[in-house]
C-alpha positions as CSV (number, residue, x, y, z in Angstrom):
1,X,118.3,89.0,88.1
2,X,119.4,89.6,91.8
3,X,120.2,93.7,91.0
4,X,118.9,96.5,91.6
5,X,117.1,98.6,88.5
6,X,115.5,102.1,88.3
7,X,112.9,102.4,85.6
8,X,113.8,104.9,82.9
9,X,110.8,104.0,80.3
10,X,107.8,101.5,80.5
11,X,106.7,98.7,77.9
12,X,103.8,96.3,78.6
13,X,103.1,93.9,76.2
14,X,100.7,90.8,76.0
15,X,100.9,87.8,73.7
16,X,104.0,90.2,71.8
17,X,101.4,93.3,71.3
18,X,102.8,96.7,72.9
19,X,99.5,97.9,75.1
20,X,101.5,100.8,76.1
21,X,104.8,102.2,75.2
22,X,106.2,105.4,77.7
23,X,109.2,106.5,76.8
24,X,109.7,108.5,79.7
25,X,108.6,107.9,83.4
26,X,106.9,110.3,85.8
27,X,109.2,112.2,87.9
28,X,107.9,110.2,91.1
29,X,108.7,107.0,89.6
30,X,112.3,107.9,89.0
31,X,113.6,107.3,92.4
32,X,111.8,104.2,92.8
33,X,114.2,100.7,93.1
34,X,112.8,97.7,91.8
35,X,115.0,94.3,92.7
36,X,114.3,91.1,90.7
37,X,114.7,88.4,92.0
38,X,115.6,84.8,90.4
39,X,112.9,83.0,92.6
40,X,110.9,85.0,90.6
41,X,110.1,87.8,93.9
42,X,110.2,91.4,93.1
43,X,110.6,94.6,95.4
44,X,110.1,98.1,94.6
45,X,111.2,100.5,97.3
46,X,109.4,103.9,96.7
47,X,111.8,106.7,97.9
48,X,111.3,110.3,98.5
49,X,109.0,111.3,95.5
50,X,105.5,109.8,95.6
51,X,102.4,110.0,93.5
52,X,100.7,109.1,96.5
53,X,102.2,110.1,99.9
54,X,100.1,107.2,102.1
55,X,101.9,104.4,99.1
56,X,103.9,101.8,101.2
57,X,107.3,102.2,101.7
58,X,107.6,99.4,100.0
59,X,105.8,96.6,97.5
60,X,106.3,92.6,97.2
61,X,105.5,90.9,93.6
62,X,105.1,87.5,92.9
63,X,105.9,85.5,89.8
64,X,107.2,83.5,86.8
């Protein structure tokens, strides 16, 4: 919590089930900076690469 993290594989799970396991991100998603936050707020900050050039800048999540 309260750092900074760049994403180097993806996981999602539901109810302890892996949906979807990547070991490996797209090159676009490399650069990206995700900070989590302990009042449960996260930010990514999408850099240079983008899948989409007209994404935000940046993203707000909300959570627990």
């Amino acid at each position: 919590m309260n750092k900074n993290f760049k994403h180097t594989s993806a996981e999602v799970r539901a109810n302890g089930i892996i949906l979807a396991n990547r070991s490996l991100v797209f090159d676009y998603e490399r650069d990206n900076v995700t900070r989590y936050e302990s009042s449960g707020i996260a930010t990514t900050r999408y850099e240079v690469l983008k899948c989409d050039p007209t994404e935000p800048n940046e993203e707000f999540y909300f959570g627990r």
